[in-house]
C-alpha positions as CSV (number, residue, x, y, z in Angstrom):
1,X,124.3,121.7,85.2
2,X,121.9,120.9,88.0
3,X,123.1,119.5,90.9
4,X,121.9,117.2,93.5
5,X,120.7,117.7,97.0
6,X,122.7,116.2,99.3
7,X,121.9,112.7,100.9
8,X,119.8,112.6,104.3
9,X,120.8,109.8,106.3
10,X,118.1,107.4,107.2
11,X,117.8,108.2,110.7
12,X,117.2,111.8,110.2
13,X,114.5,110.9,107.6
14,X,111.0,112.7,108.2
15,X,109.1,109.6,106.8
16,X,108.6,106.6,109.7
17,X,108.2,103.5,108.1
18,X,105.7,101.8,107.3
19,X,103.2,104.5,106.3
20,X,101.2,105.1,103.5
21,X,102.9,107.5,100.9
22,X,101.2,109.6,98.2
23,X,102.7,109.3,94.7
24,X,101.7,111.9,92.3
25,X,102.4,111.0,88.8
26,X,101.6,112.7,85.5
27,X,101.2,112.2,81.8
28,X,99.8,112.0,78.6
29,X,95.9,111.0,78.7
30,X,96.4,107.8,76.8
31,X,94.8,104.6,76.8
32,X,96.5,102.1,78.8
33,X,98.5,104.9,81.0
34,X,96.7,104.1,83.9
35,X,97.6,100.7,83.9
36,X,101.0,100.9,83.0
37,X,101.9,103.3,86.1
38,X,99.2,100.8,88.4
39,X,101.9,98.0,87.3
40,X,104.8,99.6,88.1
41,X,103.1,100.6,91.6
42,X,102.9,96.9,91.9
43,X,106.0,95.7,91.6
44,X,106.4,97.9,94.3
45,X,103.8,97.3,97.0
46,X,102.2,93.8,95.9
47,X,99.0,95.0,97.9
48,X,98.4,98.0,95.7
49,X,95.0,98.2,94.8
50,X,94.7,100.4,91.7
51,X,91.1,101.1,92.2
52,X,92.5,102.9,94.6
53,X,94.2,105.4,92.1
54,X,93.2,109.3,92.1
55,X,92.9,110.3,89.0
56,X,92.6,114.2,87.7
57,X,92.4,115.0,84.0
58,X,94.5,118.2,83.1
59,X,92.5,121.5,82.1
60,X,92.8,121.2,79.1
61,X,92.3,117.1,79.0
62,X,95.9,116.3,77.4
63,X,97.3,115.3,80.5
64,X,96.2,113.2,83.2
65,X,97.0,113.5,86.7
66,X,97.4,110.1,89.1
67,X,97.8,109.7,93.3
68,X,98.6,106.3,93.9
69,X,99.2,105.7,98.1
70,X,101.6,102.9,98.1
71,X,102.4,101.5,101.4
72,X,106.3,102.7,101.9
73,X,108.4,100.1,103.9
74,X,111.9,101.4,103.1
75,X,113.7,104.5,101.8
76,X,115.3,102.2,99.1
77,X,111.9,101.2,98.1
78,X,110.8,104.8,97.0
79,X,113.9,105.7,95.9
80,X,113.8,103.0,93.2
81,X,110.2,103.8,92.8
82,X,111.0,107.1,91.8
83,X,113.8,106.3,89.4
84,X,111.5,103.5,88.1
85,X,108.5,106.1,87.2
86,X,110.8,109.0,86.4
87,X,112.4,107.0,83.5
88,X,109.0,105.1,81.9
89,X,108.3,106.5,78.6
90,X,105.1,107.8,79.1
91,X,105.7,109.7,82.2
92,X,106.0,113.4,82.0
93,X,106.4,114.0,85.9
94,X,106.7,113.0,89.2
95,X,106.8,114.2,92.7
């Protein structure tokens, strides 16, 4: 059983807010995966551009790679950011 790192309290947090934070975010190259993580940014950061989204195919061209730099305003926000892309279905991995 894995268990979980232990809470940081906001004011020792290393992340000033607001800033722009890098999202990496993988998954299967499929059609529409782009899209579906650019909306979820969205909901997020309603200025998100996703022509701003880096995108890098995996070697072998399965997967596909994203960077989306959302602009952070809270700890909450990327927390449930986080939990939000960790749990859609066609997410493999994020950090």
């Amino acid at each position: 059983m894995a268990t979980l790192p232990p809470e940081i309290p906001p004011e020792r947090s290393l992340i000033e807010y607001p800033s722009d934070f890098p999202i990496k975010v993988m998954g299967a190259r499929v059609e529409g995966f782009v899209e579906a993580i650019a909306r979820v940014a969205q909901q997020f950061d309603p200025g998100f551009d996703a022509a701003t989204i880096e995108q890098r195919p995996s070697s072998g061209g399965r997967y596909l790679g994203l960077t989306l730099t959302i602009r952070a305003t809270s700890r909450e926000q990327l927390d449930e950011l986080y939990r939000t892309l960790s749990t859609h279905p066609m997410v493999k991995v994020v950090l």
